[in-house]
One Martini backbone bead per residue (centre of mass of N, CA, C, O) as a GRO file, in nm:
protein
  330
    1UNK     BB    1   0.056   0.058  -0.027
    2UNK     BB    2   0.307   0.274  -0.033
    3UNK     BB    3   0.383   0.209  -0.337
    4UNK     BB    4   0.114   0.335  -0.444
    5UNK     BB    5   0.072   0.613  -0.334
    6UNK     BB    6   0.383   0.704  -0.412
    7UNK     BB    7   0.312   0.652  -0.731
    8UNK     BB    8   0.077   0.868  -0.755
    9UNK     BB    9   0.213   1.092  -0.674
   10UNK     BB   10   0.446   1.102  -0.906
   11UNK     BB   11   0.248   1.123  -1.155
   12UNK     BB   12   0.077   1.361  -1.051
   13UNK     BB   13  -0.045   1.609  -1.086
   14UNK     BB   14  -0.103   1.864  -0.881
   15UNK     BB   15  -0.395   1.973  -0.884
   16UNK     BB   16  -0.490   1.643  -0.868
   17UNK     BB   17  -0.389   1.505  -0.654
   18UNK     BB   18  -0.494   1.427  -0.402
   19UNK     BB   19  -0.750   1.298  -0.532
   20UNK     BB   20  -0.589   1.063  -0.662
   21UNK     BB   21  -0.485   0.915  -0.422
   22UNK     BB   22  -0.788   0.962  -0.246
   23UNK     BB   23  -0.948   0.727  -0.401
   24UNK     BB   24  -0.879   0.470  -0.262
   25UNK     BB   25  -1.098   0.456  -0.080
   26UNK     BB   26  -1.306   0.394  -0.258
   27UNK     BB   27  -1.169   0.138  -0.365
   28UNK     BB   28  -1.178  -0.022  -0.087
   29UNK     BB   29  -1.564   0.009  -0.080
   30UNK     BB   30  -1.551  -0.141  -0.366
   31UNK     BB   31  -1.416  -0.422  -0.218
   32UNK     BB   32  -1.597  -0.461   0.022
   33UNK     BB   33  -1.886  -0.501  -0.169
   34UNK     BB   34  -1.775  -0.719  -0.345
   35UNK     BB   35  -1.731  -0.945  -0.126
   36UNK     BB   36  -2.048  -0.928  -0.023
   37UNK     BB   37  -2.125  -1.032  -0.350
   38UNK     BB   38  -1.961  -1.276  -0.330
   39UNK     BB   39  -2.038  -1.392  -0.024
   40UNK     BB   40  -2.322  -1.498  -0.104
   41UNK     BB   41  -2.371  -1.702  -0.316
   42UNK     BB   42  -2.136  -1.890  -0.167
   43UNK     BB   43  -2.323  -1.941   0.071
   44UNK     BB   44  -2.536  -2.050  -0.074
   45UNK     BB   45  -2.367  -2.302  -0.217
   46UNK     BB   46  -2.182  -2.393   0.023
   47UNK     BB   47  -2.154  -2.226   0.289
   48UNK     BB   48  -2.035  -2.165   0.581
   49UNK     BB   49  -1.778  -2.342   0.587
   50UNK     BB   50  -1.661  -2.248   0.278
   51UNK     BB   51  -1.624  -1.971   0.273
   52UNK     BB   52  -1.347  -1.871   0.348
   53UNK     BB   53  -1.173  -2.048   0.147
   54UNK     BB   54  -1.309  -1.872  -0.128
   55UNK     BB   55  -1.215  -1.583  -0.009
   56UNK     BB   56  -0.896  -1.657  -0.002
   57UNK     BB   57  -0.869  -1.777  -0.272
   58UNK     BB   58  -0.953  -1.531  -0.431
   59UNK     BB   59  -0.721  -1.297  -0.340
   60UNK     BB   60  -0.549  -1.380  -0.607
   61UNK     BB   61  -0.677  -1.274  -0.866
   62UNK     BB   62  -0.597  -0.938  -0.783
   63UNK     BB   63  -0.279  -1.014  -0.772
   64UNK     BB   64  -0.269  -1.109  -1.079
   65UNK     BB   65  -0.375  -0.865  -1.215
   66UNK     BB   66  -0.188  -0.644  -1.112
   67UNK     BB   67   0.085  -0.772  -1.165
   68UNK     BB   68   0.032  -0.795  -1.503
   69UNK     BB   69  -0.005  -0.468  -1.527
   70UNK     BB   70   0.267  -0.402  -1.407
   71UNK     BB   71   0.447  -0.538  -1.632
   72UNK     BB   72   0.317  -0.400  -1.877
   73UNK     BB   73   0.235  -0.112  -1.723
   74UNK     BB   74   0.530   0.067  -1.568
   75UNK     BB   75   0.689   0.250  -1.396
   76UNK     BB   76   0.927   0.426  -1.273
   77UNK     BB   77   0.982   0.733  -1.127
   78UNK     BB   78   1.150   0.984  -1.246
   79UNK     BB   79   1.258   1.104  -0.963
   80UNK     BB   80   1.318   0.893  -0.845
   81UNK     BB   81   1.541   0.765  -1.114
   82UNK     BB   82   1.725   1.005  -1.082
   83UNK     BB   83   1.845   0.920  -0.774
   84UNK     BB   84   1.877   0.590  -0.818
   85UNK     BB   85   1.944   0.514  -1.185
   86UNK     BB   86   1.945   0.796  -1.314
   87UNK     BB   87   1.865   1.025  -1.567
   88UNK     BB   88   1.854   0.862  -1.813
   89UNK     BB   89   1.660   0.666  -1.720
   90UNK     BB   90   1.421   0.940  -1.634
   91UNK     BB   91   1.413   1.006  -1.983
   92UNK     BB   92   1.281   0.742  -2.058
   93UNK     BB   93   1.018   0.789  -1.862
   94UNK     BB   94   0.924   1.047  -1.965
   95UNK     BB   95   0.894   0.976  -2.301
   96UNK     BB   96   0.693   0.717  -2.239
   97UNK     BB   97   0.488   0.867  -2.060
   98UNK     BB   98   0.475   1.180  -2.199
   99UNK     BB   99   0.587   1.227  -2.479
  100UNK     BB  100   0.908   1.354  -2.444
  101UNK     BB  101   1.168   1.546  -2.525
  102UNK     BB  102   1.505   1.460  -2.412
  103UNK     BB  103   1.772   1.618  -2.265
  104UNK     BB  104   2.108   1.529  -2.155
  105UNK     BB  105   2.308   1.625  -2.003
  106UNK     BB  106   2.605   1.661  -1.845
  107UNK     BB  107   2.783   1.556  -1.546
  108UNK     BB  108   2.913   1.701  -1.288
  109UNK     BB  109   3.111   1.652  -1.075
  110UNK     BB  110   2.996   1.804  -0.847
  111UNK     BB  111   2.723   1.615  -0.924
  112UNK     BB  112   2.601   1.422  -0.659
  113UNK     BB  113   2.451   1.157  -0.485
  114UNK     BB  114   2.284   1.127  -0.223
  115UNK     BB  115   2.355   0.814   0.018
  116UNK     BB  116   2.138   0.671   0.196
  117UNK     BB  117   2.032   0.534   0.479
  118UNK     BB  118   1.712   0.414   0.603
  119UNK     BB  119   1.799   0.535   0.908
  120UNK     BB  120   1.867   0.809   0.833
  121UNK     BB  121   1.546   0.872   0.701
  122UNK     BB  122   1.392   0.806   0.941
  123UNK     BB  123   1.505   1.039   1.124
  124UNK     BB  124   1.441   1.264   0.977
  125UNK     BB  125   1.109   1.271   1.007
  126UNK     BB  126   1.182   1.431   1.305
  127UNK     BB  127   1.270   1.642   1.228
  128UNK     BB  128   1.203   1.981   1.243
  129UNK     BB  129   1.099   1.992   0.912
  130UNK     BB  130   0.918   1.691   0.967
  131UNK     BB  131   0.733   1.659   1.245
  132UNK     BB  132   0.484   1.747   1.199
  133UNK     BB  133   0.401   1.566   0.967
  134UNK     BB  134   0.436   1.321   1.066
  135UNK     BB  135   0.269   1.338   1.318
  136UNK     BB  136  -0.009   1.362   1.174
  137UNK     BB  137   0.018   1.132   0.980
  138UNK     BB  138   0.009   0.953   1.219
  139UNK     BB  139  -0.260   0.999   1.377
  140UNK     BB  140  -0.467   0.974   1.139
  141UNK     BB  141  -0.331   0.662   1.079
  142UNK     BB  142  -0.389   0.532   1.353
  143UNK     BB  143  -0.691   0.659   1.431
  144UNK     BB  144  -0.859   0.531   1.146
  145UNK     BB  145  -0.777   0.224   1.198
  146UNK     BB  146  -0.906   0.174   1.477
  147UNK     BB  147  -1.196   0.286   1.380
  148UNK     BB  148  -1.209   0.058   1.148
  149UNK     BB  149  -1.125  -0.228   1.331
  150UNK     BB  150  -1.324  -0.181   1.530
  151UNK     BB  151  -1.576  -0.111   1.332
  152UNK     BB  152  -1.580  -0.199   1.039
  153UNK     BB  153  -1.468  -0.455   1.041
  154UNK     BB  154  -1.747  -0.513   1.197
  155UNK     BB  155  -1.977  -0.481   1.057
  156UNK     BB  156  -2.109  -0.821   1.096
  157UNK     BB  157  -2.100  -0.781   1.424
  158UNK     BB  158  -2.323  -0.577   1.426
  159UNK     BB  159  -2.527  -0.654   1.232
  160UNK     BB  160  -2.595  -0.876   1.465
  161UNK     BB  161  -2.674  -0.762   1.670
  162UNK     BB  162  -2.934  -0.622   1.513
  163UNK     BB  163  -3.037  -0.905   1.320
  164UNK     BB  164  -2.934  -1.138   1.408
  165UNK     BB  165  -2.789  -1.481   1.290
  166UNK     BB  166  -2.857  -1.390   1.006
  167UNK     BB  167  -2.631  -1.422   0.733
  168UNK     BB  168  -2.775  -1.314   0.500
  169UNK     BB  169  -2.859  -1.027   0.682
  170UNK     BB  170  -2.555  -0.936   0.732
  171UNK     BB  171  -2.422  -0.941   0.421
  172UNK     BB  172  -2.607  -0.723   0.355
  173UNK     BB  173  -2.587  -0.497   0.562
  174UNK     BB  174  -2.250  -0.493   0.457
  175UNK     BB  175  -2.301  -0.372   0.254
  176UNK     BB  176  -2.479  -0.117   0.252
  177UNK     BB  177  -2.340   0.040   0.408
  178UNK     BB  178  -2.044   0.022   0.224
  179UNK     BB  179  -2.160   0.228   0.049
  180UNK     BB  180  -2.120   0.479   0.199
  181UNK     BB  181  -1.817   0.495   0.126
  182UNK     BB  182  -1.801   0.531  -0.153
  183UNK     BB  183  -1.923   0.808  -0.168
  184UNK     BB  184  -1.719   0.942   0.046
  185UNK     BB  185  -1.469   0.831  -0.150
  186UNK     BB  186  -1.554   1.006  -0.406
  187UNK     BB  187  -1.640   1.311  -0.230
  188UNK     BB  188  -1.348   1.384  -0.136
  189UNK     BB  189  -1.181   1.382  -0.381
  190UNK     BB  190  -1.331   1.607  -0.562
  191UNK     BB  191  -1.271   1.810  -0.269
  192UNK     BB  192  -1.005   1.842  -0.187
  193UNK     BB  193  -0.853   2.111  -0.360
  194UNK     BB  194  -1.064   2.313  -0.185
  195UNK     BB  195  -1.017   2.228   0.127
  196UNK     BB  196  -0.848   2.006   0.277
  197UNK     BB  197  -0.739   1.781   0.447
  198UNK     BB  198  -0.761   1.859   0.717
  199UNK     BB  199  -1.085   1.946   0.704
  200UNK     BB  200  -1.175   1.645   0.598
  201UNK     BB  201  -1.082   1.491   0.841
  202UNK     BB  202  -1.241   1.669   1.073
  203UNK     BB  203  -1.511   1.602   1.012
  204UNK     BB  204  -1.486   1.295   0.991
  205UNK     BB  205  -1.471   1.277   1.298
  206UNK     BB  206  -1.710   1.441   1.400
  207UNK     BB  207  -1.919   1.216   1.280
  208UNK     BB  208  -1.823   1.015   1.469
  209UNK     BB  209  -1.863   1.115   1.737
  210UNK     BB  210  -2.164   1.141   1.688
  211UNK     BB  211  -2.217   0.852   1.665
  212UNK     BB  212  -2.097   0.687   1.906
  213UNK     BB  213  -2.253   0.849   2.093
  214UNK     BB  214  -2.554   0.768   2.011
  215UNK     BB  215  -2.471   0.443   2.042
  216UNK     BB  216  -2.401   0.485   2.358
  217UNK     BB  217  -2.696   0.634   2.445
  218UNK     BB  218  -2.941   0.469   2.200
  219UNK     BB  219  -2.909   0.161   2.168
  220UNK     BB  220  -3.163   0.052   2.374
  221UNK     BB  221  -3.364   0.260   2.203
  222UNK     BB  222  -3.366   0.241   1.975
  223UNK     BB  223  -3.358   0.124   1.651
  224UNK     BB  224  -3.223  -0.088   1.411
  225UNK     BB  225  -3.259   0.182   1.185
  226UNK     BB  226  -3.056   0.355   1.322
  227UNK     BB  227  -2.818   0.196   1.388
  228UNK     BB  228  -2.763   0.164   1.094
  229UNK     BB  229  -2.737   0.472   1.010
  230UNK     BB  230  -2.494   0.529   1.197
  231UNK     BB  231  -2.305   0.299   1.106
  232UNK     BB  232  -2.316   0.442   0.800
  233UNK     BB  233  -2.222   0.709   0.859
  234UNK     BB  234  -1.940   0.625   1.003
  235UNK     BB  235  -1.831   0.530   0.703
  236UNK     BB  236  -1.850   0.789   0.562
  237UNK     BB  237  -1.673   0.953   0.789
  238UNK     BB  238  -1.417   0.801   0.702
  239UNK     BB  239  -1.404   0.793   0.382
  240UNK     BB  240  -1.406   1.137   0.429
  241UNK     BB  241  -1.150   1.185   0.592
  242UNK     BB  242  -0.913   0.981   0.784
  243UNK     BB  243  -0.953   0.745   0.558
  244UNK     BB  244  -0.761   0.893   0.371
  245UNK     BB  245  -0.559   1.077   0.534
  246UNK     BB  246  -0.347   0.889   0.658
  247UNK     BB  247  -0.201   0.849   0.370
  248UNK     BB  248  -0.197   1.090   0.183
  249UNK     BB  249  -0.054   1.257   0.354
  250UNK     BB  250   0.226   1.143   0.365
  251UNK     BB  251   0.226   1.101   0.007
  252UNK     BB  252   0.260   1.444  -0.007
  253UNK     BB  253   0.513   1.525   0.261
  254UNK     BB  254   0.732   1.439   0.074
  255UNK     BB  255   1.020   1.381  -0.076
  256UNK     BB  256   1.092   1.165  -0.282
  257UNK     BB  257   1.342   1.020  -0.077
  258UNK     BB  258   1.092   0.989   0.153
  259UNK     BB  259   0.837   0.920   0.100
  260UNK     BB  260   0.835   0.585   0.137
  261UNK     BB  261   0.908   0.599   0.447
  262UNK     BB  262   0.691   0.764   0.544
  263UNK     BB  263   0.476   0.600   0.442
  264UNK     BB  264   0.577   0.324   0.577
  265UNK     BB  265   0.533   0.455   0.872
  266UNK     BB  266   0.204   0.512   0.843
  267UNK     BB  267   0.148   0.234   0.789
  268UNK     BB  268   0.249   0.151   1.083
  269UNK     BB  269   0.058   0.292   1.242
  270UNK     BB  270  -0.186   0.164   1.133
  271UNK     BB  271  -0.129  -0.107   1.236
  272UNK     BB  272  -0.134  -0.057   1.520
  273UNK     BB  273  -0.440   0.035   1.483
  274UNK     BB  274  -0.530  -0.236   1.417
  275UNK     BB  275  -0.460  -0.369   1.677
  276UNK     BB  276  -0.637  -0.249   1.868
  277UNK     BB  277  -0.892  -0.278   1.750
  278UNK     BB  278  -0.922  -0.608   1.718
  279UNK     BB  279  -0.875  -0.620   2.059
  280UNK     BB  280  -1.095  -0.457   2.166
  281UNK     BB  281  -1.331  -0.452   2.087
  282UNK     BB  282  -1.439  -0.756   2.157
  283UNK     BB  283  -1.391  -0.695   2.455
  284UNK     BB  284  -1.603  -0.480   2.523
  285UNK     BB  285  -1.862  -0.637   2.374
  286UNK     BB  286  -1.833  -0.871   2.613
  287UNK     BB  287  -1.885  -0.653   2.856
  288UNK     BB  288  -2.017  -0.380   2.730
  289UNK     BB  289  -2.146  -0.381   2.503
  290UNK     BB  290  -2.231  -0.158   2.234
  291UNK     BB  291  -2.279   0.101   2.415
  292UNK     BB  292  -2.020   0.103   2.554
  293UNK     BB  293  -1.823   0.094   2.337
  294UNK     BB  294  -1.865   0.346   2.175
  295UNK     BB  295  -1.793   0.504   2.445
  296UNK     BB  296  -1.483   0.461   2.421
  297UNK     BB  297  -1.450   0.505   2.108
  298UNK     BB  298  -1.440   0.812   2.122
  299UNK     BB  299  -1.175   0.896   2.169
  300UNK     BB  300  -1.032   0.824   1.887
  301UNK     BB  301  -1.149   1.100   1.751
  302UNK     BB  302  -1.047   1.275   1.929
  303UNK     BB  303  -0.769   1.275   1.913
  304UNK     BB  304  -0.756   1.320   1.581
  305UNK     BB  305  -0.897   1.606   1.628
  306UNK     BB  306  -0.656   1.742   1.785
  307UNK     BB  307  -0.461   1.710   1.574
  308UNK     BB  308  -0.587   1.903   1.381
  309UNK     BB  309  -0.617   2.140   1.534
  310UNK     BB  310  -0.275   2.172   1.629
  311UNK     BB  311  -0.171   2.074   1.334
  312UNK     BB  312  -0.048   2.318   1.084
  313UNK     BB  313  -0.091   2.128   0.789
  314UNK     BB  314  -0.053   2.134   0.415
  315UNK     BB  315   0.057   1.977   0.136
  316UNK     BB  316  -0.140   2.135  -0.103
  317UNK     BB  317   0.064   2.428  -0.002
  318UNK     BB  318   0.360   2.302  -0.065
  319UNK     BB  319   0.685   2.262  -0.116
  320UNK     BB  320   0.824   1.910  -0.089
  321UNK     BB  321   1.076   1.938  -0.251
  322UNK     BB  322   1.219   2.177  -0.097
  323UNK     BB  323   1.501   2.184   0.100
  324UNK     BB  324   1.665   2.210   0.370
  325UNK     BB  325   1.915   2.363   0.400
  326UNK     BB  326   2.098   2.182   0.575
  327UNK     BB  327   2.081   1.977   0.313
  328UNK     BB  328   2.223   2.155   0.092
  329UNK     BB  329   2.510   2.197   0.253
  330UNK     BB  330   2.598   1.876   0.353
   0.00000   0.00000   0.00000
């Protein structure tokens, strides 16, 4: 997932980059109601007891496809290759990509290419000069994943506790929801870069807080068609705001050097938030039921919400190509 991201943002002009980053998220929860309208079928089909193994099985064909696509239409990005495989290199997939001629210079003996360890690309990320930008980067990136792996991934076991144990309404249920997701993450990416990613964060934070908030409250007295609508507005909110900003801020925020490590701490961050939301949510709700999870689960996009709110970075009006003074000298 990191060397997508920073795939595209390599690729995409300035002015629609965001958008083209942030449509991942779309497409995410557009893979997530494929796989509820392909296991409902094999449900009916197989039966629960080999849903499983068809499902897991399945996940082949998407990885086969993609490795051919990559395999046959990809290059390395012009300014990756500028950095780490020569210019010439550079300036042939400038050419087959964009259809320029490119004429190449003589390199001279002073402009020689600095060469850095993995792990010194990762400490530069905490540097004065990228600290904010990590650190947000990893908050939003963190706490999104924590309340989709909490919420998002488990609403299949949410739907069960509102539908009753019938399989087939639970994966209809997993379906429908997750339709709000594409909304969300279709609508946020048109409109990235009018509003920009902290306010889209911020939004989609406010509106989760709001369900869990609702569901924390009144989910043992409202209807279990409110309680659905809730957790479907829940899945808007994330798909709108804190889940797609928590990877394309990072893919934006750092220069082609760095993208990649910066992207794959990000995403680092995102685990770290998938392990606690998977291990939490089961105990909570096995505990104190869907009302007490909500409202503990309201903490993490609160946290989110804070900092959005004191960390004011926008990658989409920052210049991140241009190189911090004392690494120009050094």
């Amino acid at each position: 997932m990191p060397a997508s991201f920073s795939f595209v943002a390599e690729f995409t002009n300035r002015r629609r980059k965001g958008g083209f980053v942030n449509f991942w998220q779309a497409m995410w929860y557009i893979a997530v109601c494929a796989a509820a309208a392909i296991a409902l079928p094999i449900f009916l089909g197989a039966g629960a007891e080999n849903l499983w193994r068809w499902m897991v099985g399945l996940g082949a064909v998407p990885a086969l496809i993609v490795l051919l696509l990559r395999l046959r239409f990809t290059e390395e990005s012009p300014m990756w290759a500028a950095q780490n495989l020569g210019v010439a290199e550079a300036a042939r997939i400038l050419e087959s990509t964009y259809h320029l001629s490119v004429e190449v210079q003589p390199i001279s003996s002073q402009e020689t290419t600095r060469r850095e360890s993995a792990w010194s690309r990762t400490r530069e990320l905490f540097t004065g000069h990228y600290r904010r930008r990590t650190a947000l980067a990893a908050i939003i990136s963190g706490t999104q994943s924590a309340q989709y792996f909490a919420v998002g991934f488990y609403i299949p076991t949410i739907a069960a506790v509102l539908f009753g144990d019938n399989l087939t309404d639970t994966i209809l249920a997993t379906l429908i929801i997750n339709l709000f997701g594409i909304v969300g993450g279709v609508l946020q990416s048109m409109i990235t870069g009018r509003l920009g990613m902290r306010l889209l964060a911020g939004v989609g934070y406010v509106l989760i807080i709001i369900c869990t908030l609702a569901l924390a409250i009144g989910s043992e007295s409202i209807s279990v068609w409110i309680s659905t609508a809730l957790v479907a507005l829940f899945v808007f909110g994330q798909s709108f705001g804190p889940g797609p900003q928590g990877k394309t801020m990072a893919a934006l925020s750092y220069p082609t050097r760095l993208r990649g490590t910066g992207t794959g701490f990000a995403e680092s961050m995102s685990r770290v938030g998938s392990i606690l939301g998977f291990y939490i949510f089961p105990l909570l709700l096995a505990s104190v039921g869907l009302a007490g999870t909500m409202g503990w689960l309201t903490v993490i996009p609160a946290v989110g919400l804070i900092a959005v709110l004191l960390i004011k970075w926008n990658p989409l009006t920052a210049e991140v190509e241009d190189e911090p003074q004392e690494l120009v000298t050094r």
